[in-house]
N, C-alpha and C positions, 0 to 999 in steps of 0.2 A: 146905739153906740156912736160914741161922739168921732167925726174924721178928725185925725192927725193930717197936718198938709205940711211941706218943706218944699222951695223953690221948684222941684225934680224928681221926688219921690213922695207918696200921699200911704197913708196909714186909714186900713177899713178895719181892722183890727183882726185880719187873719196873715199882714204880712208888708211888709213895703214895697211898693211897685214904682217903675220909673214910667214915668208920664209920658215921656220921648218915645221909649222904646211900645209902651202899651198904644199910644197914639197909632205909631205907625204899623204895628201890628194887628189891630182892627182895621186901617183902611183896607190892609192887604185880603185882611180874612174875609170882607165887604165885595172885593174883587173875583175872590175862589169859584171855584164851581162845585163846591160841595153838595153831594148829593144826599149826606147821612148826620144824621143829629151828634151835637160835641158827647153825647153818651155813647152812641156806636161807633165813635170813631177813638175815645179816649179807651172806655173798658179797662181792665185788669191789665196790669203790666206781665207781660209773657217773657221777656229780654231780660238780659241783668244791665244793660243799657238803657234806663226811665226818660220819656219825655215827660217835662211838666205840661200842665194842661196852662199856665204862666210863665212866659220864660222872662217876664219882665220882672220876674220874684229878683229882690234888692238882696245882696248877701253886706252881714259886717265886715269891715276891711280890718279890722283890728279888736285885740282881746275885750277892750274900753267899751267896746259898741259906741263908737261917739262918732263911727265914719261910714256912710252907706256906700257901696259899689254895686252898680249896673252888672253882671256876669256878661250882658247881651250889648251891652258898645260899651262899656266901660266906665261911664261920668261917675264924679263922684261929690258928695256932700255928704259937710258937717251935720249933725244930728243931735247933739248933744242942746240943743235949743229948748228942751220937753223938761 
């Protein structure tokens, strides 16, 4: 599957992710003292409140889809380049 890339946000083709926010959230997770694999610690949602296992997932800011937004600091870019 071919990558999709845009200044700030890159397409693997399950979603658009922001670079900024996945950047520094790997360094963070690089820092943790995790003791348990992202399988036992993700698991089945039990809450009706879900964390994503991504929270760097890009949402559209508009009906067009022609405008990507961050949810997790906000930036945003044009998309309509494809």
């Amino acid at each position: 599957m071919e990558k999709l890339e845009l200044n700030d946000f890159y397409n693997k083709g399950f979603g658009w992710i922001c670079k900024h926010c996945e950047r520094e959230l790997k360094e963070a997770d690089n820092f943790s003292n995790r003791k348990h694999s992202r399988l036992m610690r993700e698991g089945e949602a039990e809450s009706k409140q879900l964390k994503l296992s991504n929270i760097a997932l890009a949402k559209w800011m508009d009906k067009a889809q022609r405008t990507l937004m961050c949810p997790r600091c906000g930036i945003t870019e044009l998309a309509d380049k494809f």
